[in-house]
C-alpha positions in Angstrom: 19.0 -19.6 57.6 20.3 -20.7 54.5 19.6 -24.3 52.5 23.6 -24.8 52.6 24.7 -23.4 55.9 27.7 -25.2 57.0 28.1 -27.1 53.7 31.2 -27.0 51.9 31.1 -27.1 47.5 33.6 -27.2 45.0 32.7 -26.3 41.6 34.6 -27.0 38.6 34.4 -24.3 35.6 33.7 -21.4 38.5 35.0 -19.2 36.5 32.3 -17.9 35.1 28.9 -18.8 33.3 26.8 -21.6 35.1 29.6 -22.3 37.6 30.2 -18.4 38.7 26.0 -18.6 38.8 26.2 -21.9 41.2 29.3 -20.5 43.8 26.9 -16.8 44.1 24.0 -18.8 44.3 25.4 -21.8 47.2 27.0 -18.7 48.8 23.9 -17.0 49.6 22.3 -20.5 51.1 24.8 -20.1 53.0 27.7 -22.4 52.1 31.6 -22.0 52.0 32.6 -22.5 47.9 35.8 -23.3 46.3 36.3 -22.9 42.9 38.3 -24.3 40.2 39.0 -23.2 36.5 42.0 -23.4 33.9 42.5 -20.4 32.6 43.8 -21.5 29.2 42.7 -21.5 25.6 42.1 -24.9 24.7 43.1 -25.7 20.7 40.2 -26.9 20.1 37.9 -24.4 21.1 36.8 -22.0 19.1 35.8 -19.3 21.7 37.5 -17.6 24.2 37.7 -19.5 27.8 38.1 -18.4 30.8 41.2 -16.6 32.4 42.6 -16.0 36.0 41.0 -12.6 36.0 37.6 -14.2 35.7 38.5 -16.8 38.4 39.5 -13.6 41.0 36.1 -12.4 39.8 33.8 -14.9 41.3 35.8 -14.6 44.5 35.4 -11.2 44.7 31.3 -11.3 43.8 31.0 -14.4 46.4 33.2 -12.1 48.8 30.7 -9.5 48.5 28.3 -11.5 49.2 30.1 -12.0 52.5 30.5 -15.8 51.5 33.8 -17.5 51.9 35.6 -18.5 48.3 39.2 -20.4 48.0 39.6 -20.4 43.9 42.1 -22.8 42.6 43.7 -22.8 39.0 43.1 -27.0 38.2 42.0 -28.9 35.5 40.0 -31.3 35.4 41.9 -33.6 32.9 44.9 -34.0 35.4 43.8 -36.6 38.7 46.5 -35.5 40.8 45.6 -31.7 40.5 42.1 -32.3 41.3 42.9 -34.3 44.4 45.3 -31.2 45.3 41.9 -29.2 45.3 40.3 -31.8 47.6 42.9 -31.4 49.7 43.0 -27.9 50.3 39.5 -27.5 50.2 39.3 -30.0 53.2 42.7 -28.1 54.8 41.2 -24.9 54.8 37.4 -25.2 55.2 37.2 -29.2 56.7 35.0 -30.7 54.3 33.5 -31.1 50.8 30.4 -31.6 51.0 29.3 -30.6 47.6 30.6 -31.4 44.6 29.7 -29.4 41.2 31.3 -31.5 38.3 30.2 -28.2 35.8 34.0 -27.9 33.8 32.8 -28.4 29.7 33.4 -27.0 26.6 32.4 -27.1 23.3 33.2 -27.5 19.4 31.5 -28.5 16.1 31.7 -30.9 13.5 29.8 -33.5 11.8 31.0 -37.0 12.7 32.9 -37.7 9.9 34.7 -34.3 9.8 36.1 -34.5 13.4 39.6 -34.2 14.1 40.9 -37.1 16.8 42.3 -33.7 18.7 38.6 -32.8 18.9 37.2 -35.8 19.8 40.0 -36.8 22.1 39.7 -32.9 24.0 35.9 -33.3 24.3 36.2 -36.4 25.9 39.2 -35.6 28.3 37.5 -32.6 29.7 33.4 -32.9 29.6 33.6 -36.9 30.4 37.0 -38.0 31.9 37.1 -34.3 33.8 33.7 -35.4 35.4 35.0 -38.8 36.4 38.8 -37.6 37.5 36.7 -34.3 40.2 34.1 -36.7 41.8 37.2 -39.6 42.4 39.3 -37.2 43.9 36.2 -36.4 46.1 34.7 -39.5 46.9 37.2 -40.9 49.3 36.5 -38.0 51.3 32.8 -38.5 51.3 32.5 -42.1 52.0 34.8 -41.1 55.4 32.6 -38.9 56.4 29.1 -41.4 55.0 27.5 -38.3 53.7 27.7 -36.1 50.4 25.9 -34.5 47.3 27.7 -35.1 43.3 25.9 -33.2 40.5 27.1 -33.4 37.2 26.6 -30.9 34.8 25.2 -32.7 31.4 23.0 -31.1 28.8 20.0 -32.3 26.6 22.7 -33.2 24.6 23.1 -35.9 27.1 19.7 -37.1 26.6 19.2 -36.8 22.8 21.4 -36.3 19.7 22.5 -33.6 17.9 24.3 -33.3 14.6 27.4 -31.8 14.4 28.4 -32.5 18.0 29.0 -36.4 17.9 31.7 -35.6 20.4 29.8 -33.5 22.8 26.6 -35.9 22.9 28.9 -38.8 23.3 30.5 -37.2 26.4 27.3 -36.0 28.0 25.4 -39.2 27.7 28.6 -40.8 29.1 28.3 -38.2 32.4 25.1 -40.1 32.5 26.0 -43.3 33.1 28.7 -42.0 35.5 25.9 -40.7 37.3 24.2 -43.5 37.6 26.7 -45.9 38.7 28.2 -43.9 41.0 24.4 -43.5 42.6 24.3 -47.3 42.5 27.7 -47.8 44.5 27.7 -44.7 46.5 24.2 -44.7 48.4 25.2 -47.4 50.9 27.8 -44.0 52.1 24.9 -41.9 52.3 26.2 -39.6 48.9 23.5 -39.1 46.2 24.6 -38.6 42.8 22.3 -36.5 40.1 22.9 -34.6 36.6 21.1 -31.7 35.8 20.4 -31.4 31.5 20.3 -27.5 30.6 19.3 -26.7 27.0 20.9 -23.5 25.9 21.8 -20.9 28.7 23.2 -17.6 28.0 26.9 -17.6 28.5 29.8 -17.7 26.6 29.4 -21.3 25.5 26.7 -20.4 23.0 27.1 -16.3 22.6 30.2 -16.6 20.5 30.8 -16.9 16.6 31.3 -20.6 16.0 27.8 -21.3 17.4 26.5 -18.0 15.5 28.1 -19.8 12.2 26.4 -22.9 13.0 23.1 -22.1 13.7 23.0 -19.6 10.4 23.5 -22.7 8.3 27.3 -22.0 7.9 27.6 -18.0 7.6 30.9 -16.9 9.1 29.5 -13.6 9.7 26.2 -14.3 11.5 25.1 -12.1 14.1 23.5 -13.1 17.7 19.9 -11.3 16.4 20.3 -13.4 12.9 20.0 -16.5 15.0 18.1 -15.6 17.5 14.9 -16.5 15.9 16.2 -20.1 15.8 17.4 -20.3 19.5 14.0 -19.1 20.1 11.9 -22.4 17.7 13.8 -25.2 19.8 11.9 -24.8 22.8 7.9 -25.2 23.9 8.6 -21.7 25.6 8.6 -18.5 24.6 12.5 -17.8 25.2 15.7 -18.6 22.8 17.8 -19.3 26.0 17.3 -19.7 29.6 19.6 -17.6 32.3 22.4 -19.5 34.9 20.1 -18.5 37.5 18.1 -21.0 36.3 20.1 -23.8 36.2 21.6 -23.2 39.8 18.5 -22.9 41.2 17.7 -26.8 40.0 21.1 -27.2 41.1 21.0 -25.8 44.5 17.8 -28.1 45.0 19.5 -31.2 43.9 22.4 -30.4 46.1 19.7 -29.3 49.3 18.3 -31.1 51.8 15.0 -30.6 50.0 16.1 -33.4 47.8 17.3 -36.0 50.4 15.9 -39.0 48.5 16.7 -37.8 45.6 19.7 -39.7 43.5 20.3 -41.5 40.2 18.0 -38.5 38.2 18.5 -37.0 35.6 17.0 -33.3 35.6 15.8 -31.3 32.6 16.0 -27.4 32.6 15.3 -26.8 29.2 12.5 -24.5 28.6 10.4 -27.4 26.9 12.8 -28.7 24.5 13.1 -32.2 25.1 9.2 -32.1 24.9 8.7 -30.6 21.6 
């Protein structure tokens, strides 16, 4: 038996990274997944996102599995699309029972250097994107007085960083999404959590703008140049953790072995936040 059997989860940003990790890891426990992505460069992200070949990837990977996988091209930003998801999900499979709010990106700047189109993107995808998947959800939940949100934040969330004003902004706000919703949705029986990763090895920190930045500003920098200082933020020996990690918190928060708990906020982060 598996922790999820009979659950439904839609994960946003399934593509790949942390939310390909989560639909291979809930379809082994045993759960039905649908996955959303837009696969679209973003202008103001300076890496390469995810395309529809990586989307038809996961289902094949959660297919071989022998799990169940409906992907769907959405985004976040748009309310109406993300309630088309809902409703499919719950047309083809009956339920959502899960909800994954994982969709982010990332971009750098100090504060005072930020374009509005940088702030303004951030903002619309890692905070609105949250807040527009679990609305589109939560009629759906409180019908059926049961139901499991867990938003994706990062230490970033939790402490500040310079040159991401943007980012930290929008992940402390997931936070207080969190935390209201948890408030006004435990009379339907949903609990409501965010999980904090520090860095995880995926695209959103292997690519050259992050190489750049943690060099000190050298557009050439290398990912074994900066290892070395992935490696001094955390009380662990390790410069980054792998998704595995962070779906197995997930797949605890979203579990049964977690019934009571809601309103937390969850750090996977290899000691950081302690150092």
């Amino acid at each position: 038996m598996g922790k999820l059997d009979g659950k439904v989860a839609l994960i946003t940003g399934g593509a790949r990274g942390q939310g390909r990790s989560h639909a291979l890891t809930f379809a082994r426990e045993g759960a039905r997944v649908v996955v959303c992505d837009v696969p679209q460069a973003l202008p103001t992200v300076p890496y390469p996102l995810a395309n529809a070949g990586d989307l038809a990837e996961t289902a094949r990977m959660v297919e071989d599995l022998g799990g169940s996988c409906l992907t769907v091209e959405a985004d976040v930003r748009d309310g109406a699309g993300m309630r088309g998801v809902v409703h499919r999900a719950v047309s083809e499979f009956g339920s959502v029972d899960i909800v994954l709010a994982n969709a982010g990106i990332e971009s750098f700047a100090e504060a005072r250097e930020l374009t509005e189109d940088q702030w303004d993107e951030m903002i619309a995808v890692n905070l609105t994107g949250a807040w527009k998947s679990c609305k589109a959800a939560i009629p759906h939940m409180i019908e059926r007085r049961a139901g499991v949100i867990v938003i994706t934040s990062s230490i970033a969330g939790l402490k500040g960083l310079a040159n991401q004003a943007h980012y930290c902004a929008a992940k402390h706000g997931v936070v207080g999404l969190m935390r209201a919703l948890a408030i006004e949705l435990a009379p339907h029986g949903i609990r409501v959590n965010t999980v904090h990763p520090s860095s995880v090895d995926t695209p959103i920190i292997k690519n050259q703008a992050m190489y750049t930045l943690f060099s000190g500003g050298k557009p050439d920098a290398t990912l074994e140049e900066v290892t070395p200082a992935f490696r001094s933020l955390n009380l662990m020996d390790t410069p980054w953790m792998e998704p595995q990690d962070i779906s197995n918190a997930v797949l605890w928060l979203a579990s049964d072995d977690a019934r009571y708990v809601t309103g937390a906020t969850l750090t996977v982060d290899a000691g950081l936040m302690a150092k």
